[in-house]
N, C-alpha and C positions, 0 to 999 in steps of 0.2 A: 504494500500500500504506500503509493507515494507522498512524502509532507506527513510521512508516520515515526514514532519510535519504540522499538521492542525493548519493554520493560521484563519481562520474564519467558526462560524456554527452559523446557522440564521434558525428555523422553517420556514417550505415555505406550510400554507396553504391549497393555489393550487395546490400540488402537495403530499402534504400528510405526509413530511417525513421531515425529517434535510439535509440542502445542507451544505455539509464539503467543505471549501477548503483547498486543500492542496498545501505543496511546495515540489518536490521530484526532486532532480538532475538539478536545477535552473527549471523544467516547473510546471506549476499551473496546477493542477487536481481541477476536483468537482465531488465527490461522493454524490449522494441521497440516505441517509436510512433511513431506514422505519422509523415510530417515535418512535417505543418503540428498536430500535437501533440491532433486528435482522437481520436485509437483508438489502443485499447491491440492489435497484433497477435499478438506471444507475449511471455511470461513464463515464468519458470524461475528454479529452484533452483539458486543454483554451489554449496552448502556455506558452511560455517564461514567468518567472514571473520577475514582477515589480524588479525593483536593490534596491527601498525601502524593500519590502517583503522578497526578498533574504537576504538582511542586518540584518533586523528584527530576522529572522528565526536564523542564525547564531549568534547572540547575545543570544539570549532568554535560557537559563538555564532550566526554569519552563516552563515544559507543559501545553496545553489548558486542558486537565483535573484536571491539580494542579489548574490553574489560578479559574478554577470553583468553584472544591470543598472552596478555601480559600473564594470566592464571597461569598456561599451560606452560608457559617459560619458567615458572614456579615451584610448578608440581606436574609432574610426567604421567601421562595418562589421558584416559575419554570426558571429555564433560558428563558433567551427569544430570546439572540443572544451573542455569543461573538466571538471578533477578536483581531488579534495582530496590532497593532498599533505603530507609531513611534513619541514621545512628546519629542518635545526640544531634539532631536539626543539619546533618550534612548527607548528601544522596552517594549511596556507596553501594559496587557493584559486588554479591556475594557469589560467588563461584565456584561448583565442588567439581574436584576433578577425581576419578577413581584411577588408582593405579590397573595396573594387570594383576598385583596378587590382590584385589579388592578392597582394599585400603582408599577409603574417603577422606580428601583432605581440601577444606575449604579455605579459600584464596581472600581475602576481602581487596578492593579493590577503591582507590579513592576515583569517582566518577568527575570530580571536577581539575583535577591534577593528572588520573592514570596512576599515583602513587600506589605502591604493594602496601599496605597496611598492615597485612599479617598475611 
């Protein structure tokens, strides 16, 4: 969605793909794509987004794909879910990456710097 930004994407299983969401024009979309990220299979409307989400999104500088690639230079391994988040009034990108022995280890990420946080 163009003039969008994806504030959270979670693997979903059940249904085979990446659920994005997004914030476009203050309403929250959820796109499902596929998991290797060629097809787009549904999209929808949730409504009005959170005035947290909105805030977030208008602060945040570093995109969820910046927010990633910096996680995975961090911590070696598949994403496994990331979203924007708001700590102590500043928007920050949390990030988990799974290794290959299964080991979760979440990244935080400063959204308006790109800073490693932890």
């Amino acid at each position: 969605m163009r003039g969008s930004a994806a504030v959270d994407v979670d693997y979903s299983d059940d249904r085979q793909g990446w659920e994005v969401e997004l914030i476009s024009g203050g309403t929250e979309h959820e796109v499902l794509v596929l998991a290797d990220g060629s097809e787009v299979l549904d999209q929808r409307d949730k409504g009005p987004a959170d005035e947290e989400d909105r805030r977030a999104v208008e602060s945040a500088t570093v995109s969820l794909a910046e927010a990633i690639e910096t996680a995975q230079q961090a911590a070696v391994g598949d994403l496994e879910e990331a979203s924007l988040e708001d700590e102590n009034d500043k928007p920050v990108w949390e990030v988990e990456i799974r290794s290959e022995g299964g080991t979760l280890t979440e990244v935080l990420i400063d959204a308006v710097s790109g800073e490693q946080l932890r």
